[in-house]
Phi, psi and omega in degrees: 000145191264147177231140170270133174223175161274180187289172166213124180346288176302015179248342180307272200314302211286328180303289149000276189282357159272338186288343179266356172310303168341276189279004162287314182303293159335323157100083179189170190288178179279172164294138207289150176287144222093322197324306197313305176302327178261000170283308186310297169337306195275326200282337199238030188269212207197089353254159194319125160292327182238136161272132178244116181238114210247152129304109170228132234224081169103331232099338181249098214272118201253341173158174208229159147219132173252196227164129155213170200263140172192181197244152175255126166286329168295333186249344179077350173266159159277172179227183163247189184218123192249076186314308161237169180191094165235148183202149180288151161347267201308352168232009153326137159061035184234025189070359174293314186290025171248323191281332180276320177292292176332322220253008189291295191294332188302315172305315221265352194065244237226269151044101151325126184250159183222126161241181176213105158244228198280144158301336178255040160248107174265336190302316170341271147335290161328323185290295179311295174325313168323301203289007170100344183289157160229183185264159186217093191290142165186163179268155177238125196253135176227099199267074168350123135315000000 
């Protein structure tokens, strides 16, 4: 049985290696060398910068959602921000990303959730939109360092 928990230290290698599955799937570059040393600070600080909720399936870590908390100025409110919501291949389409979103809004309370993903993932879309989401089109930018 798959059970959503929070990250854990010792989860980190398998976390890793769904996050460069992630960013393979996403068509984007891999992750830069380190993710691991500057992710354990925000995940595992007191209180956390990125909140982390893993599917784990068995011992085996089945997909991920992270998260931060941040304020909207057109609304005067926070919100949450749902950086990722990923599941391996191989667990796909058995309800964890509804059971990972579910357990997303629960941490988060009252708090508007926002995400974004690639325009040519429609399996995606369709999954959000199931869940009651709508799309809120804009481009999106990104200014390197």
């Amino acid at each position: 049985m798959t059970i959503i928990r929070p990250v854990r230290p010792g989860d980190l290698p398998e976390l890793l290696a769904l996050i460069a599955d992630h960013a393979s799937y996403e068509r984007a570059a891999p992750p830069p060398p380190g993710l691991g040393e500057r992710l354990a600070p925000a995940l595992f600080a007191d209180p956390p910068k990125l909140r982390c909720l893993v599917a784990d399936d068995a011992g085996t870590l089945a997909g991920y959602a992270t998260w931060t908390r941040d304020f909207a100025t057109w609304t005067g409110r926070p919100y949450t921000h749902l950086d990722c919501l990923y599941l391996a291949a191989t667990h796909r389409g058995q309800g964890l990303g509804t059971r990972l979103l579910d357990a997303v809004r629960a941490a988060t309370g009252d708090d508007d959730l926002q995400w974004q993903t690639p325009t040519w993932n429609t399996d995606a879309q369709r999954f959000y939109e199931r869940q009651g989401a709508r799309p809120a089109p804009k481009i999106r930018y990104t200014l390197p360092r």
